[in-house]
N, C-alpha and C positions, 0 to 999 in steps of 0.2 A: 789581359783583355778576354774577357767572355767569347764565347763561341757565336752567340747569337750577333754580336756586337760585330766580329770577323766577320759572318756572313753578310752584314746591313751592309759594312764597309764594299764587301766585294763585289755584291750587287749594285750600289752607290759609285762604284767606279764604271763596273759596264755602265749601266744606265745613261753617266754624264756623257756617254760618246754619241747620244742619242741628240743631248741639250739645244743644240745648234736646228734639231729638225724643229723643234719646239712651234716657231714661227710659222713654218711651212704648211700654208693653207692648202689641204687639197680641192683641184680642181670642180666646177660645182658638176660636171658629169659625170666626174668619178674617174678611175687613176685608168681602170680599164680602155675606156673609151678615149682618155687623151694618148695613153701611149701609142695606141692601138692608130688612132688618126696620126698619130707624130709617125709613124713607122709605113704609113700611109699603105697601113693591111687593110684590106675590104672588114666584114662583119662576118661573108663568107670563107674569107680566108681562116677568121679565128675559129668558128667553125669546125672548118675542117681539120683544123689541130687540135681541137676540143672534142670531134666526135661529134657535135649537137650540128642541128640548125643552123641558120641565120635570125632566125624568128629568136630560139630559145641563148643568141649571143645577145641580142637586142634587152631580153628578160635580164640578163648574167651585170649588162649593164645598168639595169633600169636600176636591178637589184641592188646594186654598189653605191649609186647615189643614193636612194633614201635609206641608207644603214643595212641592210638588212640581207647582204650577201653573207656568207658564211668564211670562214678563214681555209677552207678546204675550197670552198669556190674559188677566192683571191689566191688562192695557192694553187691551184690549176691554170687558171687565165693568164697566172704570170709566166708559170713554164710554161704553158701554148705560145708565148712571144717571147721563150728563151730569156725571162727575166728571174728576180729574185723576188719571192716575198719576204720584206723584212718587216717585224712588229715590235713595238715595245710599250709599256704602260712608264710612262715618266710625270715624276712629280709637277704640276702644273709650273711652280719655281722653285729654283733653287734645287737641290742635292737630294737624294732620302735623306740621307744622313741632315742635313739641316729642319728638313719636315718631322722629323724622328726627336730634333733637339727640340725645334718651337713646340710642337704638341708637348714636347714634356715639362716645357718652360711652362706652358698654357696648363696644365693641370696640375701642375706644384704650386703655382699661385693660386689658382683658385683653391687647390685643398687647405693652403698652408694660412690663406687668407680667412677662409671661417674661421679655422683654429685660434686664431690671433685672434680673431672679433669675440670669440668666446670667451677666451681668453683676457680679455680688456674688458666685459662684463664682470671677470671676479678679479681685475682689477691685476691683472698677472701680466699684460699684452707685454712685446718686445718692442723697440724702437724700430724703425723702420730701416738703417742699415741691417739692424739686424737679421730684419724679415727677408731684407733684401740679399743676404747672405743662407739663412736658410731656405731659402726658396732655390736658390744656386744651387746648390747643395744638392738639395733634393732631386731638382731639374737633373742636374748629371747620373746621381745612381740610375734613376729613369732609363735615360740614357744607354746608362753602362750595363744593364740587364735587358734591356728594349721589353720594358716591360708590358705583358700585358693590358693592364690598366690605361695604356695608352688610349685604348680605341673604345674603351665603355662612354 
């Protein structure tokens, strides 16, 4: 097994611990403001474990709902209520590792499928198990090297 291919693995195992959050719509006020109201803290209270205002907690949240808080903001505001910031980037479905296989599936066929049309212009073409064996094929090396080429 390639080294590249070990790394996808290891990361593709963290990641799947993520899978379940998948679903998880956050709230439309933003995570700040709900925990913040569920712990039934003022604005001044986070505030004052932030150091800021009441004014600049109110920004902190405004900021959180329309995207645009920072990971060093969510990462304060959480330690101010004694929480954790956890982050992850996870594949929309399914595994890397499976996003990793179909992208290589999806551009083995497309390469493998010109070749063959060219191929059947000089009257050479392969039957279509065939194609359908080398197109496997190739999908895996893909695969097995995580190849670059993936993502042109």
């Amino acid at each position: 097994m390639s080294n590249k291919l070990l790394v996808l693995r290891v990361i593709s195992e963290k990641l799947n611990q993520y899978a379940s959050l998948r679903s998880v719509v956050p709230p439309d006020v933003g995570w700040i403001s709900s925990i913040r109201q569920s712990l039934n803290m003022t604005m001044e209270q986070l505030g004052r474990k932030l150091k800021v205002t009441k004014q600049a907690v109110s920004q902190i949240e405004k900021r959180e709902s329309e995207g645009t808080l920072t990971l060093n903001g969510l990462r304060d505001a959480a330690n101010a209520m004694d929480m954790q910031l956890i982050y992850a980037i996870v594949p929309k479905t399914g595994t890397l590792e499976t996003y990793v296989e179909q992208r290589a599936f999806e551009l083995a066929r497309e390469t493998l499928l010109e070749v063959n049309q060219q191929m059947r212009l000089e009257a050479q073409a392969v039957d279509d198990e065939q194609l359908s064996a080398v197109i496997a094929e190739a999908a895996a090396e893909l695969v097995r090297s995580v190849d670059r080429q993936l993502w042109d």
